[in-house]
C-alpha positions in Angstrom: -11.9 86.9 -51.4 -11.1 84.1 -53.8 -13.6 81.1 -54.0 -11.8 77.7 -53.1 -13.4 74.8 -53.8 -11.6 71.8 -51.6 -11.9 68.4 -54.1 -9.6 66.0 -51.5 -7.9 66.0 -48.6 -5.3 64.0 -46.7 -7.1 63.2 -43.6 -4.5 60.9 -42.1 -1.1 63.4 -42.8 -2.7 65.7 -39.9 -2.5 62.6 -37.3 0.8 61.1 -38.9 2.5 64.2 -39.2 3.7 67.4 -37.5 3.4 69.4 -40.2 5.6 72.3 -39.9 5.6 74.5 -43.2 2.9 74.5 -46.1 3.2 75.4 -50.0 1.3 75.9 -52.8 1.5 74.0 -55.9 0.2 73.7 -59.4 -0.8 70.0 -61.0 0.5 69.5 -65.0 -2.6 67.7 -65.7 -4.1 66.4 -68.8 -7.6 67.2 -69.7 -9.6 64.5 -68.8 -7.5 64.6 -65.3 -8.8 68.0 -64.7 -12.3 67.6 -65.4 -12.1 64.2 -63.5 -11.0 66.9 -60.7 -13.7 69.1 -61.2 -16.1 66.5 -60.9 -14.7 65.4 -57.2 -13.2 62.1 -58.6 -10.0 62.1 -56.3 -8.1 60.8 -53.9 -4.9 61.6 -52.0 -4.7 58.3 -49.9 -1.4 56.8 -50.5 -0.3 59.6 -52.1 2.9 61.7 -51.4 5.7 63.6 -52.7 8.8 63.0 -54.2 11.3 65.4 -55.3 14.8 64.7 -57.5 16.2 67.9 -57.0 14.9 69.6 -60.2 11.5 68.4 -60.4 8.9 67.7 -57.8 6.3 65.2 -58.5 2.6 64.0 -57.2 3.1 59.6 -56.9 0.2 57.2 -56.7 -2.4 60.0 -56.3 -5.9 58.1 -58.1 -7.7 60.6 -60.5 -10.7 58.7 -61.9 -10.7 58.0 -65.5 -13.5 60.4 -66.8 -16.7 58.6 -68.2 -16.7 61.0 -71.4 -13.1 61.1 -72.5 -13.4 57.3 -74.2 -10.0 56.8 -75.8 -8.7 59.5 -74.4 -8.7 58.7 -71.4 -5.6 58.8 -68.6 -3.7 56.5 -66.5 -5.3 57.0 -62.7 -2.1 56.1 -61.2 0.5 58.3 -63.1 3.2 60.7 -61.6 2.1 63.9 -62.2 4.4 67.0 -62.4 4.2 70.0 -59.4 4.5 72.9 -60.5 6.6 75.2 -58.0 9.1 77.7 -57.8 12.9 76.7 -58.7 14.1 77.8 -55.0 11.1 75.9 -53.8 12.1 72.9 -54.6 15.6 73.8 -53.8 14.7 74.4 -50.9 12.4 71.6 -50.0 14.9 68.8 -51.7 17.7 70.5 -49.0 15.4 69.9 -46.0 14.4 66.2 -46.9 18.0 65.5 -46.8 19.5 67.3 -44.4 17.1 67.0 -41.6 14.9 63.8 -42.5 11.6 65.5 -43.1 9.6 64.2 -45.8 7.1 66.2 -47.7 3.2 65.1 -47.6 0.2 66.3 -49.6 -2.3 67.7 -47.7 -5.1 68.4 -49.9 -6.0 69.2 -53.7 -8.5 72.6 -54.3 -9.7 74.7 -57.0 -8.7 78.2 -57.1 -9.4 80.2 -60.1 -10.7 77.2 -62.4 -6.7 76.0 -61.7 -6.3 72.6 -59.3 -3.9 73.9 -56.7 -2.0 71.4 -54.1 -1.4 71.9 -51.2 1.8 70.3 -49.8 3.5 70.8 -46.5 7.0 69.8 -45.1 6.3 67.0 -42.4 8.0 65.1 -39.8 6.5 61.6 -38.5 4.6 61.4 -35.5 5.5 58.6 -33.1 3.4 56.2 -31.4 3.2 58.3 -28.2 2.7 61.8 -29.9 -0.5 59.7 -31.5 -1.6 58.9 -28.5 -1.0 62.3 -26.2 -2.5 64.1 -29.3 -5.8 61.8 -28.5 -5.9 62.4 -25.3 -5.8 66.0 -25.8 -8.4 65.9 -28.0 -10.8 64.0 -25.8 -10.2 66.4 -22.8 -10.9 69.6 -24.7 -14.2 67.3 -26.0 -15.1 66.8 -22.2 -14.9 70.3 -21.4 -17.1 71.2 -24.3 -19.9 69.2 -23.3 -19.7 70.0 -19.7 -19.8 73.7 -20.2 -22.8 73.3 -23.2 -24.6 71.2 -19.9 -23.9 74.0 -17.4 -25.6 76.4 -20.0 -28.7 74.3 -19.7 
């Protein structure tokens, strides 16, 4: 079993989106962006995913400048490159267009020493999917605690 180390999630594409298929994708990073990475200095909060039918690419994800690089150092802001599959992007440009989904980032990880993204094909939640997915939540909450207090 590989070691994954998660460095950022999207917490808010799992309550704005159904997310309905998930890929893998590799970062072309500079390297004070990767050790910026390794160090936990990112954030996928307005980030998301935009694709021009040959390349995809990461917009307005923030990677920390890192303290050590000086000079050297990176814009926090840039576009950065993904790194997928030909067919994959084919493929994921032809569903954006065709069927209005949009593509979201749903977390950045480490996997092999390599900063992996995760991505995932999304369609947007309305305001009364929001809702009904809250309510669910809260009942299933209720009926943990009342079974823990029958155990007692």
């Amino acid at each position: 079993m590989e070691a994954v180390k998660v460095v950022s999630t999207n917490r808010k594409a799992r309550h704005e989106y159904f997310l309905l298929d998930s890929f893998e994708a590799g970062m072309a990073l500079t390297g004070s962006e990767i050790k910026s990475i390794r160090a936990g200095q990112m954030s996928l909060a307005e980030s998301y995913i935009q694709i021009d039918g040959k390349e995809a690419w990461l917009i307005d994800a923030h990677i920390a400048p890192y303290e050590q690089a000086s000079r050297l150092n990176h814009d926090p802001r840039r576009p950065r490159r993904l790194l997928l599959h030909k067919d994959e992007i084919l493929r994921l440009w032809d569903q954006v267009r065709q069927k209005g989904l949009t593509i979201v980032p749903i977390q950045v990880y480490l996997k092999k020493g390599r900063a992996k993204l995760e991505i995932s094909l999304a369609k947007g939640k309305k305001l009364y999917d929001k809702r009904a997915e809250i309510a669910r939540k809260d009942a299933e909450r209720e009926i943990q605690r009342s079974y823990h207090l029958k155990e007692y």
